[in-house]
C-alpha positions as CSV (number, residue, x, y, z in Angstrom):
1,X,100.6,124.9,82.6
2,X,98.5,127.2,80.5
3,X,96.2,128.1,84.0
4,X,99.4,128.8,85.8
5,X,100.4,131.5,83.3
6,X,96.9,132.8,83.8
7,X,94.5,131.1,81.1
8,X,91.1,130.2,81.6
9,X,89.6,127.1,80.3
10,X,87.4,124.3,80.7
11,X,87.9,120.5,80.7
12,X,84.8,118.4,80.0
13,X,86.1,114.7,79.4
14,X,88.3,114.2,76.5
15,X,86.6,117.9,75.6
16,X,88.8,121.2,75.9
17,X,87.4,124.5,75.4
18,X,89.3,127.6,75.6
19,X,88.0,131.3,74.3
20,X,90.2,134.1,73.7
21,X,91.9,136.4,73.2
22,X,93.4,136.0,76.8
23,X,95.9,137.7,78.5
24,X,99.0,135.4,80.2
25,X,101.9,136.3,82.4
26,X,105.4,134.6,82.8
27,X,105.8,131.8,85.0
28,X,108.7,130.1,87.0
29,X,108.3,126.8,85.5
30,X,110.0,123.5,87.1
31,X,110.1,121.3,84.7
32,X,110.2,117.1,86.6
33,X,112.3,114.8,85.9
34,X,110.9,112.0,83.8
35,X,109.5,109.0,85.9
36,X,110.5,106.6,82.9
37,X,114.1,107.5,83.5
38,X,113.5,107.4,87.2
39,X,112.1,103.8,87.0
40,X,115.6,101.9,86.4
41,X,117.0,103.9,89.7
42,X,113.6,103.0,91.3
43,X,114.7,99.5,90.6
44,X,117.9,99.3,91.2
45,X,117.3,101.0,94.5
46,X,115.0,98.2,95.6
47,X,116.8,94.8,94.3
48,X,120.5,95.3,94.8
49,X,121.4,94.7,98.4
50,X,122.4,97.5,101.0
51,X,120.7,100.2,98.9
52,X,119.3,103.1,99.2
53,X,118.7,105.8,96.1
54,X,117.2,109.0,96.1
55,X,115.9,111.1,93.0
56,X,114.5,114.5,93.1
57,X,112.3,116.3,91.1
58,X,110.9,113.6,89.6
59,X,107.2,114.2,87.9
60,X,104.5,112.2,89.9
61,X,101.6,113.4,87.7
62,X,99.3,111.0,88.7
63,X,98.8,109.7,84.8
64,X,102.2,108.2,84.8
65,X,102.8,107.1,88.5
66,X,102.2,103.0,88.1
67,X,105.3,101.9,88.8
68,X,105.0,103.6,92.1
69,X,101.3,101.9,92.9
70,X,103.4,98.5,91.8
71,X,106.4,99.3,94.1
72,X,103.9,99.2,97.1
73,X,101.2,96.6,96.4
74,X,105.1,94.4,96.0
75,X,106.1,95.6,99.2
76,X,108.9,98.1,98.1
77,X,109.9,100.6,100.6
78,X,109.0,104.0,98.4
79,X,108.9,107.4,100.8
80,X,107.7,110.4,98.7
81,X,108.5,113.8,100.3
82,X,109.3,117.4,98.9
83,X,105.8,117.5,97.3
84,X,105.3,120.0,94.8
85,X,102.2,120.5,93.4
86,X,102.3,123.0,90.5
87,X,105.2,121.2,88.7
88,X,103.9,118.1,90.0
89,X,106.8,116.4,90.8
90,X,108.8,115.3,94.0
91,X,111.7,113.0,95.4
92,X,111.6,109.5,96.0
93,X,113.4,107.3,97.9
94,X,114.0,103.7,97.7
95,X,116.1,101.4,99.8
96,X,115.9,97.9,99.4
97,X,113.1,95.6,99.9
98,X,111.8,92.2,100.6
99,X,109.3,92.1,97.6
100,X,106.4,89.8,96.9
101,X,105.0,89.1,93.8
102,X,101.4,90.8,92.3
103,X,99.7,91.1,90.0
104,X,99.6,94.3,87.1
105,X,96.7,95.1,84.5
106,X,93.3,96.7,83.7
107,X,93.4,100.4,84.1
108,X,97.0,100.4,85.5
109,X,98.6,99.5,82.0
110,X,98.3,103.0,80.6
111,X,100.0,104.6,83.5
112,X,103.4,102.4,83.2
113,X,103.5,100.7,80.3
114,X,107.3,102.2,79.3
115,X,108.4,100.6,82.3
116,X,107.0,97.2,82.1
117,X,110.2,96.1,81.0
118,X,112.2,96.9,83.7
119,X,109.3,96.3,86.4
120,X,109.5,92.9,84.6
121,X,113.4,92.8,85.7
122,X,112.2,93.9,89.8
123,X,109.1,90.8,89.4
124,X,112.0,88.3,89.2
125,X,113.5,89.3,92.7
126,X,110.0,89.0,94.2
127,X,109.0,85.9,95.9
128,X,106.1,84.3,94.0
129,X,104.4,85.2,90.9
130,X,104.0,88.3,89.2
131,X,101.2,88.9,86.1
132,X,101.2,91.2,83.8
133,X,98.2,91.1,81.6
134,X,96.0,93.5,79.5
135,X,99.6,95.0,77.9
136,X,99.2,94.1,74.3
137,X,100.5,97.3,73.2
138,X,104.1,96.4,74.2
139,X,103.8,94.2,71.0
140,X,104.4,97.5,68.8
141,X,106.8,99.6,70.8
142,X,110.4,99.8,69.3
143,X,110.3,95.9,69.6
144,X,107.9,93.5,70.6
145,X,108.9,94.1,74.2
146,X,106.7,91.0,75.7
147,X,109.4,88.6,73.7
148,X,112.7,90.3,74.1
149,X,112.2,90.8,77.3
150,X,111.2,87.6,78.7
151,X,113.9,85.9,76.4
152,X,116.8,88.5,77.6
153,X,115.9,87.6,81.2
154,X,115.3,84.2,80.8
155,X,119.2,84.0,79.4
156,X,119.8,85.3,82.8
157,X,118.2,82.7,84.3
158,X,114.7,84.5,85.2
159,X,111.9,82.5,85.0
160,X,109.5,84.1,82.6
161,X,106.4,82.6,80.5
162,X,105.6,85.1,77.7
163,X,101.6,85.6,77.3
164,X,99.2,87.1,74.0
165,X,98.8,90.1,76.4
166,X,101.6,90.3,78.9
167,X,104.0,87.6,80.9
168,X,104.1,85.5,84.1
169,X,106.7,86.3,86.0
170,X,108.1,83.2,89.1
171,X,110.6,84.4,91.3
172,X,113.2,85.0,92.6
173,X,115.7,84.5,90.6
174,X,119.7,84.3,91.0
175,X,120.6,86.0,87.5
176,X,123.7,84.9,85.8
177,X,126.2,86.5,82.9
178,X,124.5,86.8,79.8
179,X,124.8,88.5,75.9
180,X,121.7,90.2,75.2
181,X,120.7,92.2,72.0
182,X,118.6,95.1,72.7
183,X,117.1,95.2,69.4
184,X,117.7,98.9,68.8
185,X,115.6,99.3,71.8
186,X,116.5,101.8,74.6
187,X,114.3,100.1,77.5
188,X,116.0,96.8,77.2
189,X,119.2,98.5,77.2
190,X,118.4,100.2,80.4
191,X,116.6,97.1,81.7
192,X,119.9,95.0,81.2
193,X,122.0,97.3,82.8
194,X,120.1,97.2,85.9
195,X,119.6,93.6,85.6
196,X,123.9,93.4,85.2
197,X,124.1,95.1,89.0
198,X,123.2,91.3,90.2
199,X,124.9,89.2,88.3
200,X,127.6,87.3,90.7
201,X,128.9,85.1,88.3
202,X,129.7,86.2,84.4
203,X,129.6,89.1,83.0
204,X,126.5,90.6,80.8
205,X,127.6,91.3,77.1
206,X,124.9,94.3,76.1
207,X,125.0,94.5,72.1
208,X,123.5,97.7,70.3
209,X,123.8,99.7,73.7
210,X,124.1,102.4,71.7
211,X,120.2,102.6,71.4
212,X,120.2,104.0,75.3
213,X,120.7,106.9,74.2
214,X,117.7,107.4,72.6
215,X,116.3,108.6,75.7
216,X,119.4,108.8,78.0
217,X,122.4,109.5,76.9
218,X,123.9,109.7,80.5
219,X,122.4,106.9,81.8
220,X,126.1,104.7,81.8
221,X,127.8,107.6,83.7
222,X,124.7,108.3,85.9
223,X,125.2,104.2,86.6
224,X,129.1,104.5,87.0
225,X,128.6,107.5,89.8
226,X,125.8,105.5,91.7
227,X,127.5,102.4,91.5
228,X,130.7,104.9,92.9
229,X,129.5,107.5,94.8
C-alpha cells in the first residue's frame, strides 16, 4: 500500500528499509474482504448439495490463500475471476463437489491456519483420509482448537483422531444433531453453523454463539439470506 501512494522502499528478507522524507499522494484503496470469513461460505458452497456460492472481493494475497490450494488438491470446484491486482483480491465461486481426501502441512500451515477448523468440517465430506499435521500452534488459539474441534465433530458423528500436531480426518461422514460448546471461540461457532446446514436428523444446539461475533457479527443473517435467497 505504501508504494501505491508513491513510496519508495526496499524489501530484503524479513529486512525493510525505507528513507525519507518522501512525498505520497492519495490513493483509491479497495480494501478485500477477509478470506477467513470467506472460508465458511467456501465450505458451505462445496458440501451442501445443489450449491453454488459466490463472494466478491475477497483478498487472495497469496500469504493467506491455503484454503484455496486445499479446495483443489480435494477436488473442489473453485473458479477465480475479477482479478484485481493492486487490492489483491477477487471473487470466488464454489458449487458443489465430489471431494477426496489429502493431506495438509509443512509450509502450507502458516497460510490457513484460522481455517483449519472449518477445513476440518469440509475433510469429513471427502472420501478417504485427510491429515493435518505440522499445526501445533492451533493448541494456543482462543482454545485448543485440535481438541474442540475433533470432539464437536465427532458428537456429530465425524470420524476424527486428534494428533500432538494436527488430526486425521476419515470420511465421509453423515452428521447428526448435536449440542456443542464453542468455548468462547468464534471459529468453532462458525465451523458448527456450517456443519448444522447437513444435519438431516436433530437439531444442532450451539452454546456461547455469542463468541461469533468476535469477528462476524453478521455471519447468522449473512447464513439466514444464503440459506433464503
Amino acid at each position: 500500500m505504501l508504494q501505491q501512494f508513491g513510496g519508495h522502499l526496499s524489501v530484503e528478507g524479513k529486512k525493510i528499509t525505507v528513507h525519507g522524507p518522501q512525498k505520497l499522494s492519495g490513493q483509491k484503496v479497495v480494501v478485500p474482504g477477509d478470506i477467513s470469513s470467506a472460508a465458511f461460505w467456501l465450505v458451505a458452497g462445496l458440501i451442501v448439495p445443489n450449491s453454488r456460492v459466490v463472494l466478491k472481493n475477497v483478498g487472495i494475497n497469496e500469504t493467506r490463500t491455503g484454503i484455496i490450494d486445499v479446495i483443489r488438491a480435494m477436488g473442489g470446484k473453485l473458479e477465480i475471476t475479477e482479478i484485481d491486482p493492486v487490492a489483491k483480491s477477487a471473487t470466488l465461486t464454489v458449487e458443489s463437489s465430489d471431494l477426496k481426501g489429502t493431506e495438509i502441512g509443512g509450509a502450507l500451515i502458516p497460510r490457513l491456519i484460522d481455517e483449519l477448523p472449518v477445513i476440518a468440517l469440509l475433510a469429513t465430506q471427502a472420501q478417504g483420509v485427510t491429515v493435518i499435521k505440522d499445526a501445533e500452534e492451533l493448541k494456543v488459539k482462543e482454545t485448543d482448537r485440535i481438541q474442540v474441534v475433533a470432539d464437536a465433530l465427532n458428537s456429530m458423528g465425524a470420524d476424527i483422531t486428534p494428533t500432538a500436531d494436527g488430526m486425521i480426518i476419515k470420511g465421509k461422514s453423515a452428521l447428526h444433531g448435536a449440542r456443542v460448546n464453542t468455548f468462547g471461540d468464534h471459529r468453532i461457532g462458525m465451523m458448527t453453523a456450517i456443519a448444522a446446514l447437513l444435519v438431516a436428523d436433530g437439531e444442532v444446539d450451539l452454546d456461547r454463539a455469542e463468541a461469533i461475533n468476535t469477528s462476524y457479527p453478521s455471519f447468522f443473517d449473512d447464513l439466514e439470506s444464503l440459506i433464503h435467497g
